[in-house]
N, C-alpha and C positions, 0 to 999 in steps of 0.2 A: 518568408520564414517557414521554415519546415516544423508541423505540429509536435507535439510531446510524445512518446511510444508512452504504453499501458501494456502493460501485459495482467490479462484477467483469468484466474485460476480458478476453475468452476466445476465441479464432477458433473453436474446435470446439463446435456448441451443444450436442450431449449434453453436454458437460465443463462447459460453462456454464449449463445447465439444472439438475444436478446441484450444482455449488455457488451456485446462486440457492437451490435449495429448500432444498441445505441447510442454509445460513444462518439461510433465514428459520424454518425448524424451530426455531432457535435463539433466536428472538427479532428477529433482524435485519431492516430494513429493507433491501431488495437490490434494484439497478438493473442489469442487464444488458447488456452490450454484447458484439458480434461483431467488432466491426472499430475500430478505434484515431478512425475521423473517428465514428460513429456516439458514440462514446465522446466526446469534444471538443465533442459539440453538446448532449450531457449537461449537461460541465460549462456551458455558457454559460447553462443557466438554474440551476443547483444545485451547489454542489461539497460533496460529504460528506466526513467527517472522513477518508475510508479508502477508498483503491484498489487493489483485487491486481487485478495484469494480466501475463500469461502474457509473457512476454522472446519466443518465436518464435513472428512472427504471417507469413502472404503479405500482401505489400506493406510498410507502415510496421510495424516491430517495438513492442517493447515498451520497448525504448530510447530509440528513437523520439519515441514517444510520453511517457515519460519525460520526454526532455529538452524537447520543446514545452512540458509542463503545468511545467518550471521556467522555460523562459526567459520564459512569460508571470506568473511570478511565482502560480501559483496554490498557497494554501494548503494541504497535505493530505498525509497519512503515504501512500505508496505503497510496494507490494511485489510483487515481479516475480515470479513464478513458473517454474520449468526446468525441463525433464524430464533436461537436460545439465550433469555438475557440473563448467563451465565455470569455469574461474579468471577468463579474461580478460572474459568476459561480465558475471560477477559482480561482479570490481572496477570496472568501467565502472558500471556498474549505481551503485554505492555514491559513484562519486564525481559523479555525475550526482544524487543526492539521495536515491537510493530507504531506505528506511527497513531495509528490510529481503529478504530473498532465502526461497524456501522451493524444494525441490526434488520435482519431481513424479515417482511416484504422493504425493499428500499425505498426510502423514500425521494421520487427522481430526482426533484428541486433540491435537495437540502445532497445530495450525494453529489449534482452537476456543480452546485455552489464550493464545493470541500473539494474538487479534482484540481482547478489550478491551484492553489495551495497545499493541495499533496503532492505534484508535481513541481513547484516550485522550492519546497523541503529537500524534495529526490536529488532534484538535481545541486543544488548545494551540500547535500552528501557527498555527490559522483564529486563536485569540484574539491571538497575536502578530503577527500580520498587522495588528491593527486599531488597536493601541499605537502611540504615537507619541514618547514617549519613549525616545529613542539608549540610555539606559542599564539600562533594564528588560526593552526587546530584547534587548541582550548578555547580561544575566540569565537570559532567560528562555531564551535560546540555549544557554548553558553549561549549565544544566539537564539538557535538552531531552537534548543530547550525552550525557552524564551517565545519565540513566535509559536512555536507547539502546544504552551501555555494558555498565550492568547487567543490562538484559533479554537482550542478546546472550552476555555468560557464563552469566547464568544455565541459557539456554536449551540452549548447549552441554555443560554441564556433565551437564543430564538427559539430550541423547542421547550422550554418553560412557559415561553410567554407567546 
């Protein structure tokens, strides 16, 4: 079985060097990018199930970038990374699409724990992307919301406690 792709969007390349290897330490298939256009010409030939991309970038942000990869409709769990625990960032962030938010310095266990389930998200977007039936979309939508729900308490739940 062929691993998951990632593509990790990072302006600081030690920071992005560092989580390409580590990744792929992991098993992962990992695509690199420094800057959000470099990142967009990615996707034009590939889009993987899973994108973490850093929220402050110089030039186009992470928001940014964000909301280009929704208005053009492309399929894929994205998750913004902060080293700032911004509310207003954050909530933009969520209602522009991103799946989910982590706060930097990362935490590796609690990030390695949350990669198959954000790849697992991704990729049942890319399949509902390809559905053509109104009503199986909304199915699969309400799901979708649904397990995103529960990974986000659950998630909370372990770093409360």
């Amino acid at each position: 079985m062929i691993a998951p792709e990632i593509l990790v969007l990072e302006d600081e390349e030690h920071l992005l060097d560092f989580m390409c290897s580590f990744l792929q330490m992991k098993g992962y298939r990992v695509v690199g990018a420094t800057n959000p256009d470099r990142a967009a010409v990615i996707l034009e030939q590939h889009v993987p199930p899973l994108i973490v991309s850093d929220i402050s970038m110089p030039g186009k942000s992470g928001l940014e970038f964000l909301s280009d990869i929704r208005s053009r409709g492309i399929p894929c769990a994205v998750v913004l990374l902060t080293a700032h625990d911004d509310t207003a960032k954050i909530t933009e962030a969520m209602r522009l699409g991103a799946l989910d938010y982590m706060l930097k310095p990362l935490d590796p266990e609690s990030f390695l724990d949350s990669v198959p389930i954000w790849i697992e998200i991704g990729m049942r977007l890319q399949k509902l992307a390809q559905e053509k039936d109104p009503d199986i979309v909304q199915k699969q939508l309400k799901m979708i919301n649904l397990f995103r729900l529960k990974y986000n308490r659950i998630r909370k739940s372990l770093s409360a406690g």
